[in-house]
Each structure stands twice: as C-alpha cells, then as structure tokens.
PDB file of N, CA, C, O and CB in Angstrom:
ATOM      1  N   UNK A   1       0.845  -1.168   0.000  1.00  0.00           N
ATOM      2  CA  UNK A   1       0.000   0.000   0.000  1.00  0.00           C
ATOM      3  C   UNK A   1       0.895   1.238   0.000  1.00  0.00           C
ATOM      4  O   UNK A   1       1.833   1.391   0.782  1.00  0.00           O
ATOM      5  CB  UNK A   1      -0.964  -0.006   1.219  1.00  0.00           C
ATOM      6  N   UNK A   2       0.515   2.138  -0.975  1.00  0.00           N
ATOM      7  CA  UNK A   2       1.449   3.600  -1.022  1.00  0.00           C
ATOM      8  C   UNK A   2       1.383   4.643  -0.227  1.00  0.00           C
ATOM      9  O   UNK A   2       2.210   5.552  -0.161  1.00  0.00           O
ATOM     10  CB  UNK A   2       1.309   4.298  -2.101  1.00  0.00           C
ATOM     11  N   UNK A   3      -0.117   4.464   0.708  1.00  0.00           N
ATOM     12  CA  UNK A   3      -0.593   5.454   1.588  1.00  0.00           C
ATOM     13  C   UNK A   3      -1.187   4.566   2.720  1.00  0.00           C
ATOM     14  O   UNK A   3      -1.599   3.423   2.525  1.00  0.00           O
ATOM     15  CB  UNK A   3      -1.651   6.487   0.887  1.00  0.00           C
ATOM     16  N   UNK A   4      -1.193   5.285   4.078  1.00  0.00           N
ATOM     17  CA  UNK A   4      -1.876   5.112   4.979  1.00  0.00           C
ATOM     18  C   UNK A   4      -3.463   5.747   5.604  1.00  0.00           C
ATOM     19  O   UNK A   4      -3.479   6.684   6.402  1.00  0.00           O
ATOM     20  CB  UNK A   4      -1.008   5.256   5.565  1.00  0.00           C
ATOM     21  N   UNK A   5      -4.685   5.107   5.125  1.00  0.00           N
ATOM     22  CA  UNK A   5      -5.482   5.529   5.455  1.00  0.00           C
ATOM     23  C   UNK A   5      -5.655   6.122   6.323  1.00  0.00           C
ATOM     24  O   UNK A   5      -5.071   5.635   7.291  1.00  0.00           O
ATOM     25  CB  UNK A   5      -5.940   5.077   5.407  1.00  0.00           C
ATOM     26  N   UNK A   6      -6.321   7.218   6.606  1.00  0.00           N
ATOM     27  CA  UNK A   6      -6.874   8.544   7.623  1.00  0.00           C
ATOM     28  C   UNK A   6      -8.027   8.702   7.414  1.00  0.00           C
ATOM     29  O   UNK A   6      -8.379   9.698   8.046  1.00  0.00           O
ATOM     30  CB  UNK A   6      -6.310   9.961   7.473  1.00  0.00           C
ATOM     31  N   UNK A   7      -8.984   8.202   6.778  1.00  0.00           N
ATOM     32  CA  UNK A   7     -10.247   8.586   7.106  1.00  0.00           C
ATOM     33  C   UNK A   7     -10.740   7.593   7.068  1.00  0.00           C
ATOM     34  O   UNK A   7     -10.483   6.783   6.177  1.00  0.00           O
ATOM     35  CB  UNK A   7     -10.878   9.464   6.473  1.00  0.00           C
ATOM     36  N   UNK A   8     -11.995   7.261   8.472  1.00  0.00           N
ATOM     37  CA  UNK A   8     -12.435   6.592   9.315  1.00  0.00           C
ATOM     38  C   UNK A   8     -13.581   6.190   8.583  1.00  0.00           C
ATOM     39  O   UNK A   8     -13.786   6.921   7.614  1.00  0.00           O
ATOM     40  CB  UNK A   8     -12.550   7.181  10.533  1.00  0.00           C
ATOM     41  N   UNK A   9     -14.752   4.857   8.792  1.00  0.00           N
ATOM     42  CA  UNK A   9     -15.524   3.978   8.121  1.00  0.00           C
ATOM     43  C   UNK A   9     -16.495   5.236   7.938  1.00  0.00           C
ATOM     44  O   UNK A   9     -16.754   5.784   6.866  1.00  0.00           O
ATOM     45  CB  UNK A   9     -16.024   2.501   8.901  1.00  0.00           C
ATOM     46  N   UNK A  10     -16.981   5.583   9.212  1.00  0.00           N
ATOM     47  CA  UNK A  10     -18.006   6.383   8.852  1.00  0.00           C
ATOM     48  C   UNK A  10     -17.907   8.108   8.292  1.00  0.00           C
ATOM     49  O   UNK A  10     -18.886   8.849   8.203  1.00  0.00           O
ATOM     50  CB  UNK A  10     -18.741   6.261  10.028  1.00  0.00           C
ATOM     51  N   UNK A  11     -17.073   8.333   8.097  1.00  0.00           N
ATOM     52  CA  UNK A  11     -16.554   9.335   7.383  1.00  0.00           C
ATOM     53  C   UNK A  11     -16.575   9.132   5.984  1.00  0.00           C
ATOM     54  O   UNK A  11     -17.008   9.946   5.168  1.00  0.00           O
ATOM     55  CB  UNK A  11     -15.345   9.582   7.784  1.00  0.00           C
ATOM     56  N   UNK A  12     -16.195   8.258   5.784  1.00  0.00           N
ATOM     57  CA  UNK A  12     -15.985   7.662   4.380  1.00  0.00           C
ATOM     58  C   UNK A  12     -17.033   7.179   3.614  1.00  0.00           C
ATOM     59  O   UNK A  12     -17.185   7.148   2.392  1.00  0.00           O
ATOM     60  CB  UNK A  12     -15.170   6.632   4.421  1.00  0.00           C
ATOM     61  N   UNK A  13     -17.752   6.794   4.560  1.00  0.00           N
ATOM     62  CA  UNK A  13     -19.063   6.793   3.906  1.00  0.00           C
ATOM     63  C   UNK A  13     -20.061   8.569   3.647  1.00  0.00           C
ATOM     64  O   UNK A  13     -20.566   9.029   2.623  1.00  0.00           O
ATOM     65  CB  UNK A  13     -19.946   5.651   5.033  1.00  0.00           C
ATOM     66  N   UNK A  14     -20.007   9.032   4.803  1.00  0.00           N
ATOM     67  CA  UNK A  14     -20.372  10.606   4.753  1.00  0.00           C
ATOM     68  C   UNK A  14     -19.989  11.132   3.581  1.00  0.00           C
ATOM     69  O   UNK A  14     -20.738  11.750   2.825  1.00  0.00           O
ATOM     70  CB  UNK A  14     -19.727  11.477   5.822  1.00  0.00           C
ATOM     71  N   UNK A  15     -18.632  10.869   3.365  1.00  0.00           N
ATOM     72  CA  UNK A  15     -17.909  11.754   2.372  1.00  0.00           C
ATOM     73  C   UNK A  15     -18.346  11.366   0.494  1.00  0.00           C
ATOM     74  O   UNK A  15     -18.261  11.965  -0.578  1.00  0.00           O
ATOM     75  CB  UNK A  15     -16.069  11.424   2.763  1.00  0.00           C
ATOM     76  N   UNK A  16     -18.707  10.343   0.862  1.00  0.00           N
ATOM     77  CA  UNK A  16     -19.371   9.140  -0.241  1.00  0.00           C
ATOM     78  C   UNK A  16     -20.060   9.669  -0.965  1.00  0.00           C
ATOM     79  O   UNK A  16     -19.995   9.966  -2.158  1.00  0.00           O
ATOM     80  CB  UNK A  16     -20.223   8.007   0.212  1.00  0.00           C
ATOM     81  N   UNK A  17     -21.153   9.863   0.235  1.00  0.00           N
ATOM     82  CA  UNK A  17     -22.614  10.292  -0.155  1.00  0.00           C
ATOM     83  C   UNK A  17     -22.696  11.328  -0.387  1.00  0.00           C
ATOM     84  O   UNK A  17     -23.444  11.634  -1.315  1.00  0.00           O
ATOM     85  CB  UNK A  17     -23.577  10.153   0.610  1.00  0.00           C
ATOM     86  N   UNK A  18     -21.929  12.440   0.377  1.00  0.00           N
ATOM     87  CA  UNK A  18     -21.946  13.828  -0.341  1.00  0.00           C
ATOM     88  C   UNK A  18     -21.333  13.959  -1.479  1.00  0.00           C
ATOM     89  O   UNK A  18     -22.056  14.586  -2.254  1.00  0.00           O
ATOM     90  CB  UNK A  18     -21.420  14.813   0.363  1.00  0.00           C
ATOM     91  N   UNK A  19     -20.204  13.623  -2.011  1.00  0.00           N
ATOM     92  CA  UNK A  19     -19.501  13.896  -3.098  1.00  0.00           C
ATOM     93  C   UNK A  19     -20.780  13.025  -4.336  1.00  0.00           C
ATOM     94  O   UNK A  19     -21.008  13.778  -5.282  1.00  0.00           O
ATOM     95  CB  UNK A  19     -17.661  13.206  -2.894  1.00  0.00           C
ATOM     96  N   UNK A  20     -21.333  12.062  -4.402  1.00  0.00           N
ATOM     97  CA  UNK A  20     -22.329  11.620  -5.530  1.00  0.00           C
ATOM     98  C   UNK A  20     -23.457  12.641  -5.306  1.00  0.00           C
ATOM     99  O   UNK A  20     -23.969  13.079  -6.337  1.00  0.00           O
ATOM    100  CB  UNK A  20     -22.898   9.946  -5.410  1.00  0.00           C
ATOM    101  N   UNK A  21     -23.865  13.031  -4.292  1.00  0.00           N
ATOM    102  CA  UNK A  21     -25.073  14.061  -4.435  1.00  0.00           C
ATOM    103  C   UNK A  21     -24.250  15.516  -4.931  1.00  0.00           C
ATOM    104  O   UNK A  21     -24.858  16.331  -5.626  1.00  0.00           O
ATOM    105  CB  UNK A  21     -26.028  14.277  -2.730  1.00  0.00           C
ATOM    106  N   UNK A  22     -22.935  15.740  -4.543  1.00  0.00           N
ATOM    107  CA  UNK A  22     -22.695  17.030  -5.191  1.00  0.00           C
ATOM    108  C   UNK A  22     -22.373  17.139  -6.853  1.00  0.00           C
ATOM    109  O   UNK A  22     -22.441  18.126  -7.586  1.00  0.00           O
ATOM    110  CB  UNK A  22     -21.526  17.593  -4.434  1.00  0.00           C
ATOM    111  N   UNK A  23     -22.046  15.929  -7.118  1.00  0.00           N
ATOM    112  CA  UNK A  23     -21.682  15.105  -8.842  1.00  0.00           C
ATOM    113  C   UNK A  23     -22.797  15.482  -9.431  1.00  0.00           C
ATOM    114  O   UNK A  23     -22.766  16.068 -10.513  1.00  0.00           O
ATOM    115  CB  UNK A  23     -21.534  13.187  -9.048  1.00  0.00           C
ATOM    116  N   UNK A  24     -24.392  15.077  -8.537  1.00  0.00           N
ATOM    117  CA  UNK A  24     -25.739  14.999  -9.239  1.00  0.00           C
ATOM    118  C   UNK A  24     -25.715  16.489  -9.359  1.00  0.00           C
ATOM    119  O   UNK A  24     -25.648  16.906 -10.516  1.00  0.00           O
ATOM    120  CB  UNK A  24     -27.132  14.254  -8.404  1.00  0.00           C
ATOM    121  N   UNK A  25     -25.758  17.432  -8.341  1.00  0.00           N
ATOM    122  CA  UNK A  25     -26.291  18.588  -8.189  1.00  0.00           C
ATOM    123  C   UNK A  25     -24.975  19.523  -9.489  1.00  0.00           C
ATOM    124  O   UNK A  25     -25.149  20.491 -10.230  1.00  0.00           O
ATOM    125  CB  UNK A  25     -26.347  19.027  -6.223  1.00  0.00           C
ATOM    126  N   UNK A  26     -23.937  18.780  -9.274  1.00  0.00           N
ATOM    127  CA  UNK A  26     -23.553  19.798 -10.467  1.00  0.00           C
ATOM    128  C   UNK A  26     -23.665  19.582 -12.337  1.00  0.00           C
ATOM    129  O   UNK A  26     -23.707  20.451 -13.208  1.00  0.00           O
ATOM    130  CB  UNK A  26     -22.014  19.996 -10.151  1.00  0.00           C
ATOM    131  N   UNK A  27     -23.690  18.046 -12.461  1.00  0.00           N
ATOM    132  CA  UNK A  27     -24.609  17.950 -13.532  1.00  0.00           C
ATOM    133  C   UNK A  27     -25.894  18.719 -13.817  1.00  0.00           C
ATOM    134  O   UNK A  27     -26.253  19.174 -14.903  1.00  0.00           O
ATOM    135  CB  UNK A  27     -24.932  16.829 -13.503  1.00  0.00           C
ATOM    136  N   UNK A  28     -26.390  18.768 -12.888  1.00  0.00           N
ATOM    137  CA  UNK A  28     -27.667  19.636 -13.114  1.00  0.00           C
ATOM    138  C   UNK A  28     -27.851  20.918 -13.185  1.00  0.00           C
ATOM    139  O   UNK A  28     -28.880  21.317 -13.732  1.00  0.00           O
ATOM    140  CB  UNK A  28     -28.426  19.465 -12.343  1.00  0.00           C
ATOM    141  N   UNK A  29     -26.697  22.064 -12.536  1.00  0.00           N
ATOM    142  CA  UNK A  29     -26.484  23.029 -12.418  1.00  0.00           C
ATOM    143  C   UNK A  29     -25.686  23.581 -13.572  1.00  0.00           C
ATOM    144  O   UNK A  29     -25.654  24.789 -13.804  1.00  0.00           O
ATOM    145  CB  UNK A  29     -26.109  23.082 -11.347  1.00  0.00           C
ATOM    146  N   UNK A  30     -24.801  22.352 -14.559  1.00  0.00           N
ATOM    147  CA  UNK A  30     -23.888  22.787 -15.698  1.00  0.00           C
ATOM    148  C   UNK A  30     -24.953  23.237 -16.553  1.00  0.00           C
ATOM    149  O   UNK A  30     -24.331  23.864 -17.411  1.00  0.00           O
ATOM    150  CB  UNK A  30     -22.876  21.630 -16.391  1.00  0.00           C
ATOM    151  N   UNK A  31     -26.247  23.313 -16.872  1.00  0.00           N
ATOM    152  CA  UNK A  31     -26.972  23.759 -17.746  1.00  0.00           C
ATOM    153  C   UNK A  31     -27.290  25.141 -17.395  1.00  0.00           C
ATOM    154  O   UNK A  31     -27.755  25.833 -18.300  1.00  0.00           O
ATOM    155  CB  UNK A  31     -28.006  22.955 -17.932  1.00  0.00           C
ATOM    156  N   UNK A  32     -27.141  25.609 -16.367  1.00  0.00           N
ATOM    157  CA  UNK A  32     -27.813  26.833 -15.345  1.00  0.00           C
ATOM    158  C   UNK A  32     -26.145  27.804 -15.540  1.00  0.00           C
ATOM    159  O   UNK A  32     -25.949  28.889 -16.088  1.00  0.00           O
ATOM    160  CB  UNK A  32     -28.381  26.085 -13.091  1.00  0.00           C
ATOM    161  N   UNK A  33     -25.524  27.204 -15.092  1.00  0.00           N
ATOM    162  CA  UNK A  33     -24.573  27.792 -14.468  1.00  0.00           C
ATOM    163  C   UNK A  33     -23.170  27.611 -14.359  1.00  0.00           C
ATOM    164  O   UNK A  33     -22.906  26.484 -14.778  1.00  0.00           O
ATOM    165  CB  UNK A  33     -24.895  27.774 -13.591  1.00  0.00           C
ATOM    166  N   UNK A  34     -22.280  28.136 -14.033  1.00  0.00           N
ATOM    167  CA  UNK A  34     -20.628  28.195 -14.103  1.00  0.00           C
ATOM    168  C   UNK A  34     -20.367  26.958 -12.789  1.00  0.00           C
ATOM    169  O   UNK A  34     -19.773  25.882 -12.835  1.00  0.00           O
ATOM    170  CB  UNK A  34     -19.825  30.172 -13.653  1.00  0.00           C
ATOM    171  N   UNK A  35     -21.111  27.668 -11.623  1.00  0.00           N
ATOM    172  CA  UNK A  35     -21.165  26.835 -10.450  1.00  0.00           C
ATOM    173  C   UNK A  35     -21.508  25.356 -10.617  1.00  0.00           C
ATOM    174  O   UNK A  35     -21.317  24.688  -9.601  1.00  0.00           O
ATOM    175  CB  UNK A  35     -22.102  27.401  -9.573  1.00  0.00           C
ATOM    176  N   UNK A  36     -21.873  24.847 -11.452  1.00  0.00           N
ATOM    177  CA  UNK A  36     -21.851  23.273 -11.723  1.00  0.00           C
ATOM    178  C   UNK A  36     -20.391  22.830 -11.572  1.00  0.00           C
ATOM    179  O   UNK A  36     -20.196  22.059 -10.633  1.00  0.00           O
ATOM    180  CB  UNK A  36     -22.420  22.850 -13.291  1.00  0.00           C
ATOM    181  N   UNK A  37     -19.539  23.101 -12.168  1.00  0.00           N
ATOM    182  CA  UNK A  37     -18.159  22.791 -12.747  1.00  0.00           C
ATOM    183  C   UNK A  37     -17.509  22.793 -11.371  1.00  0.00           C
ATOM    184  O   UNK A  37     -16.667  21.910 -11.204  1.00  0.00           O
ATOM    185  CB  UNK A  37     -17.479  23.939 -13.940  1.00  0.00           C
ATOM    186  N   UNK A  38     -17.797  23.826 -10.103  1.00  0.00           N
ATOM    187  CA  UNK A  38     -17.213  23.803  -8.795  1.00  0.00           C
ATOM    188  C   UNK A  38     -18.107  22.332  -7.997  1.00  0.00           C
ATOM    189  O   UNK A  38     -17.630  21.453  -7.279  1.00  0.00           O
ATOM    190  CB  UNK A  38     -17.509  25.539  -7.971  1.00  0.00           C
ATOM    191  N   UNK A  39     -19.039  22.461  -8.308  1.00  0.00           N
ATOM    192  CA  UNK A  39     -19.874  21.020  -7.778  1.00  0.00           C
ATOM    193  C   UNK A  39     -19.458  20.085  -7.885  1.00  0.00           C
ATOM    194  O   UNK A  39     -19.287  19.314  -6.941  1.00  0.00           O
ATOM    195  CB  UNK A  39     -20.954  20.631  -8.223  1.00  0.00           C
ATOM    196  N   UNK A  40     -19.036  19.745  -9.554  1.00  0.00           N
ATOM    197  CA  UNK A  40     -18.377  18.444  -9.857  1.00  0.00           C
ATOM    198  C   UNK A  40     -17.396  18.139  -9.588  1.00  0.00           C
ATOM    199  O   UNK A  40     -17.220  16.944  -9.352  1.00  0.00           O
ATOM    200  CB  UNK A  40     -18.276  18.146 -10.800  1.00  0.00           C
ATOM    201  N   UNK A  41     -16.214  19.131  -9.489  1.00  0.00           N
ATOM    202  CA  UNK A  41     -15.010  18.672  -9.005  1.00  0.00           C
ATOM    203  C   UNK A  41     -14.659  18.652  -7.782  1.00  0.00           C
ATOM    204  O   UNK A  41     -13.494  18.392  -7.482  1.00  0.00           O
ATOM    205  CB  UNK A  41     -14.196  19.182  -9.470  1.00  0.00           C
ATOM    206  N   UNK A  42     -15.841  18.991  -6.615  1.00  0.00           N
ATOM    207  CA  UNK A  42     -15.616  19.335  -5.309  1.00  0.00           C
ATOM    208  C   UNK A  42     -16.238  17.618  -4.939  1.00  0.00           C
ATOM    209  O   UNK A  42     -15.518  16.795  -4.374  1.00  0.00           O
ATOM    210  CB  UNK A  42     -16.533  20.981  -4.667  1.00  0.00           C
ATOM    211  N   UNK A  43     -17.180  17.418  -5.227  1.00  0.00           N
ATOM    212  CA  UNK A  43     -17.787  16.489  -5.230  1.00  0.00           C
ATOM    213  C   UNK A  43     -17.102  15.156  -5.851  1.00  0.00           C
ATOM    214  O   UNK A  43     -17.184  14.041  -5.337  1.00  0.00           O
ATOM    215  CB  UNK A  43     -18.835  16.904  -5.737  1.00  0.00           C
ATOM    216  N   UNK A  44     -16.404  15.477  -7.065  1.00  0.00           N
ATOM    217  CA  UNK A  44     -15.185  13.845  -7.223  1.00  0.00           C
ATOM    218  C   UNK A  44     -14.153  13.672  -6.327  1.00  0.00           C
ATOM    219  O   UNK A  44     -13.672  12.584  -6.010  1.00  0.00           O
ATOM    220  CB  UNK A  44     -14.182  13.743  -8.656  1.00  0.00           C
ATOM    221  N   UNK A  45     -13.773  14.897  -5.868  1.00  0.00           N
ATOM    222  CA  UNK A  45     -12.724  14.825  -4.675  1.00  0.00           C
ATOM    223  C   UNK A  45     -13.433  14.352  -3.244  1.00  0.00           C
ATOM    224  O   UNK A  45     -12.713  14.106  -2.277  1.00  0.00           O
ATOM    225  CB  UNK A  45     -12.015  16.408  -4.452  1.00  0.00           C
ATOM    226  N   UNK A  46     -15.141  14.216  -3.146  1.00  0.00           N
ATOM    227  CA  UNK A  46     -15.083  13.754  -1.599  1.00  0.00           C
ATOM    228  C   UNK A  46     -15.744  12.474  -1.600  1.00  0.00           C
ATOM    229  O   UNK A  46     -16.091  11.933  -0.550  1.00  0.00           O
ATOM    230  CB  UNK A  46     -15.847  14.777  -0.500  1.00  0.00           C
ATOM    231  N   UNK A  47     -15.961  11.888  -2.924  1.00  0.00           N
ATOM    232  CA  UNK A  47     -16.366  10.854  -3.164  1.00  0.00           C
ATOM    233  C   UNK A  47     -14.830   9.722  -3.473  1.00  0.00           C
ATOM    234  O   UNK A  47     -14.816   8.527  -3.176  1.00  0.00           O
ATOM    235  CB  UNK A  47     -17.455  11.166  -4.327  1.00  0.00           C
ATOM    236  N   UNK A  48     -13.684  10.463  -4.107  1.00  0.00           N
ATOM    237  CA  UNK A  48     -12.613   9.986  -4.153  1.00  0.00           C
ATOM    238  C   UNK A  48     -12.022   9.591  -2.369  1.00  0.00           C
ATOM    239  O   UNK A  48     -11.395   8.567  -2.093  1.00  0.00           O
ATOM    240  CB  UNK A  48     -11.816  11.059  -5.062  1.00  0.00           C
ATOM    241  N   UNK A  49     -12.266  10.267  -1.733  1.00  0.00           N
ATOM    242  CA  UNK A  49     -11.293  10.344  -0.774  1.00  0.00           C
ATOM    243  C   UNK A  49     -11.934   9.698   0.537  1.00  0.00           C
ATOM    244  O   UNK A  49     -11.430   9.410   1.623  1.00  0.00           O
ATOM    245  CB  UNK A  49     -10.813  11.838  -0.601  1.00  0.00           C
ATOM    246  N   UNK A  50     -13.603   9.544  -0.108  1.00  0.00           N
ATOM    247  CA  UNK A  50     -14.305   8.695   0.679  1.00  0.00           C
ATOM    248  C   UNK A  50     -13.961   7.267  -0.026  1.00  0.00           C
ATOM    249  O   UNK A  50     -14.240   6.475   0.875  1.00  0.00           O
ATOM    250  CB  UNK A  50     -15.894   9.115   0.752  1.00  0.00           C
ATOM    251  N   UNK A  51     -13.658   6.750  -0.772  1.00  0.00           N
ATOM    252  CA  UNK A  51     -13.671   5.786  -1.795  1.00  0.00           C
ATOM    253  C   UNK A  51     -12.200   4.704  -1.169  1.00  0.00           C
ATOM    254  O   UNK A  51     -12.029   3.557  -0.755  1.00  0.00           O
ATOM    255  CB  UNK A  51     -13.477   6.696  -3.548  1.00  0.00           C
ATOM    256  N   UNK A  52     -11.517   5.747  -1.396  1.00  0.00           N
ATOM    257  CA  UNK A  52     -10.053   5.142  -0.925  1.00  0.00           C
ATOM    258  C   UNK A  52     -10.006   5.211   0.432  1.00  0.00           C
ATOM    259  O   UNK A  52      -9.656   4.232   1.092  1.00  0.00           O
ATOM    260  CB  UNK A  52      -8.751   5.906  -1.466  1.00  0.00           C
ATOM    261  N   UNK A  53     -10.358   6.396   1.005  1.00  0.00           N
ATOM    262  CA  UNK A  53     -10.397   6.562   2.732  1.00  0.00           C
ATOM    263  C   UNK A  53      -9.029   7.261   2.966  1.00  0.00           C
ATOM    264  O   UNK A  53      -8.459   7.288   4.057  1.00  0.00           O
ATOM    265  CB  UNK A  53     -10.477   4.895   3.735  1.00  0.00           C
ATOM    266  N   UNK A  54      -8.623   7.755   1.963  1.00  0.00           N
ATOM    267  CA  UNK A  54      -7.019   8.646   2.377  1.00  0.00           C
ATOM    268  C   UNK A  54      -7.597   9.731   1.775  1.00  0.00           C
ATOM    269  O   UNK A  54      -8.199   9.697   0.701  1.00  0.00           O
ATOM    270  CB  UNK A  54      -5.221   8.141   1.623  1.00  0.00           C
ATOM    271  N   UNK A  55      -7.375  10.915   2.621  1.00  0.00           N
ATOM    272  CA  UNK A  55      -7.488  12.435   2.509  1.00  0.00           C
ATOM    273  C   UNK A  55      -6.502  13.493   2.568  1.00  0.00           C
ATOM    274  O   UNK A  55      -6.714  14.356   3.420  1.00  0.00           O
ATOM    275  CB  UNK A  55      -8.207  12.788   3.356  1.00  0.00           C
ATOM    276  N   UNK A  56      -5.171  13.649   1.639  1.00  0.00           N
ATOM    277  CA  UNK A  56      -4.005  14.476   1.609  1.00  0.00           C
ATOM    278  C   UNK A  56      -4.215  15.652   1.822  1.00  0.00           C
ATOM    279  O   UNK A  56      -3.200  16.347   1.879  1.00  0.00           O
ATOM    280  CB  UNK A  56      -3.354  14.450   0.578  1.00  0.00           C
ATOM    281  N   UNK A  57      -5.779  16.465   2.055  1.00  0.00           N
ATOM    282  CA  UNK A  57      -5.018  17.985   3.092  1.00  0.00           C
ATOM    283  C   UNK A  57      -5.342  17.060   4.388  1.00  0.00           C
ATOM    284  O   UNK A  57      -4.719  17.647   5.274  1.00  0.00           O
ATOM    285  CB  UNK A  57      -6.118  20.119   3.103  1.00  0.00           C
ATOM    286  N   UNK A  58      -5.935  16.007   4.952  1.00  0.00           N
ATOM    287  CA  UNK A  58      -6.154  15.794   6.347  1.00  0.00           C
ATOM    288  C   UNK A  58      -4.775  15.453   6.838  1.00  0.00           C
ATOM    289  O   UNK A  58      -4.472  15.804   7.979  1.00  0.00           O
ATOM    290  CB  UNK A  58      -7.241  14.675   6.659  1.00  0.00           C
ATOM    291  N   UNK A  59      -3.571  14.549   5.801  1.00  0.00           N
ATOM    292  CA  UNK A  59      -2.745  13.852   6.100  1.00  0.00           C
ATOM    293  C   UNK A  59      -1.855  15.017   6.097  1.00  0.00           C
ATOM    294  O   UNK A  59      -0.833  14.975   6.782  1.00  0.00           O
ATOM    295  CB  UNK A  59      -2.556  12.671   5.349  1.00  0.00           C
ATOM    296  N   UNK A  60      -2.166  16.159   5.326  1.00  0.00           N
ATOM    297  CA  UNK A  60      -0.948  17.579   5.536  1.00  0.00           C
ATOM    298  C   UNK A  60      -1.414  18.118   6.789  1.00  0.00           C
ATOM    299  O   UNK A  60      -0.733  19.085   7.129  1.00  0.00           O
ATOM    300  CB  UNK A  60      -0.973  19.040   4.210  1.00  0.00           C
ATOM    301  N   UNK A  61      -2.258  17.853   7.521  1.00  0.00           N
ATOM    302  CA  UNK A  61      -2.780  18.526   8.593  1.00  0.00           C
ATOM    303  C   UNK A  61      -2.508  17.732   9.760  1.00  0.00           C
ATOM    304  O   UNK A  61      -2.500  18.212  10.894  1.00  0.00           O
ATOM    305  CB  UNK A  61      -4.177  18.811   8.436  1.00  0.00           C
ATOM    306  N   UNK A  62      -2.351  16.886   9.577  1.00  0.00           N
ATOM    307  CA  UNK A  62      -2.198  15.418  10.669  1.00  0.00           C
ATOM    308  C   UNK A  62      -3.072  15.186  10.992  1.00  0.00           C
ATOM    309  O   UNK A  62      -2.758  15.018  12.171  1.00  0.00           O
ATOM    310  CB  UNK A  62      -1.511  15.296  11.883  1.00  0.00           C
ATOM    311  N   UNK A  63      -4.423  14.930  10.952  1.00  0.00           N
ATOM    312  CA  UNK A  63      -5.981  14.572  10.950  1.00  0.00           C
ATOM    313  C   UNK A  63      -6.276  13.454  10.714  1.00  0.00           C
ATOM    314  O   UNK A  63      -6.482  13.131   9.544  1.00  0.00           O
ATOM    315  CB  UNK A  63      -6.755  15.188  10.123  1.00  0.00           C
ATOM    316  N   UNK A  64      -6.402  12.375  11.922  1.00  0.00           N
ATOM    317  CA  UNK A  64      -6.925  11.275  11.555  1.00  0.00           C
ATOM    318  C   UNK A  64      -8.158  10.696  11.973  1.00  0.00           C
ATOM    319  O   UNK A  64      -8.092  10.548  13.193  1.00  0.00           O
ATOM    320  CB  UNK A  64      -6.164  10.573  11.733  1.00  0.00           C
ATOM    321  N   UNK A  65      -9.217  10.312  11.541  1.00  0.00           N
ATOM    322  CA  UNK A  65     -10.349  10.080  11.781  1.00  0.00           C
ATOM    323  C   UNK A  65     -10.684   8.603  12.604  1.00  0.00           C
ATOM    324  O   UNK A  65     -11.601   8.219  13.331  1.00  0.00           O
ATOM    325  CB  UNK A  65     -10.905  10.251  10.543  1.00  0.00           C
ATOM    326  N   UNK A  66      -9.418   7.999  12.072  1.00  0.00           N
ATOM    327  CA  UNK A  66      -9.601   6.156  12.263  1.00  0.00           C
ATOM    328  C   UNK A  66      -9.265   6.123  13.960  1.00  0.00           C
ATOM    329  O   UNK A  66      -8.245   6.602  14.456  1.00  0.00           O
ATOM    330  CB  UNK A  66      -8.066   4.908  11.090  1.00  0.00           C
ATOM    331  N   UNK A  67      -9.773   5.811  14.312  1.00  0.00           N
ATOM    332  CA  UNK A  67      -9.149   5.134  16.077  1.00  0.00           C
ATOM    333  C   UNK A  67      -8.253   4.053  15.942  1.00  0.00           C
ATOM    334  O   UNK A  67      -7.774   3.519  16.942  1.00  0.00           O
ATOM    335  CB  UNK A  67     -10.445   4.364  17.194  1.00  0.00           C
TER     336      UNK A  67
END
C-alpha cells in the first residue's frame, strides 16, 4: 500500500454520499450555471477520498479520523 489511510468507516461513507449528491447537483447546475463545474469537481474529490479513505489535506494537517 502507497498510503496510509486517515479517514475513518463512517466518514468515508459521509464523504461518499456527499460527493455523488454534489456530482448529481452539479450535472444539473452545468446547464444553469458556471457553479456546476465547482460542484463536480468538489464532489469527485469527496467521493474519491471517501472511496479510498485517504485524505491528503487531512494527512498535511495530521488529521486522523480512524481510532
């Protein structure tokens, strides 16, 4: 493994679910608006980082979620 996980089961799931609802909400907003494009990529990053469970500003911060 190249990294050491830092973010905790239920975090990771949190982070899951928000990043696919922010994916949805900015698909839907790219027809409306500029602000879609901040949705989608805010939202692949917390679905990514829920996905893997490693979070590199938490790990630049020393932030670990896991007990």
């Amino acid at each position: 493994m190249l990294y050491r996980k830092n973010v905790g089961r239920t975090e990771a799931i949190a982070r899951a679910l928000a990043g696919a609802l922010l994916i949805a909400a900015g698909l839907w907003w790219l027809r409306t608006s500029p602000w879609g494009w901040a949705a989608l990529a805010t939202g692949a990053t917390a679905l990514a980082t829920g996905w893997i469970g490693f979070c590199p500003a938490c790990a630049l911060l020393g932030r670990r979620s896991i007990e």
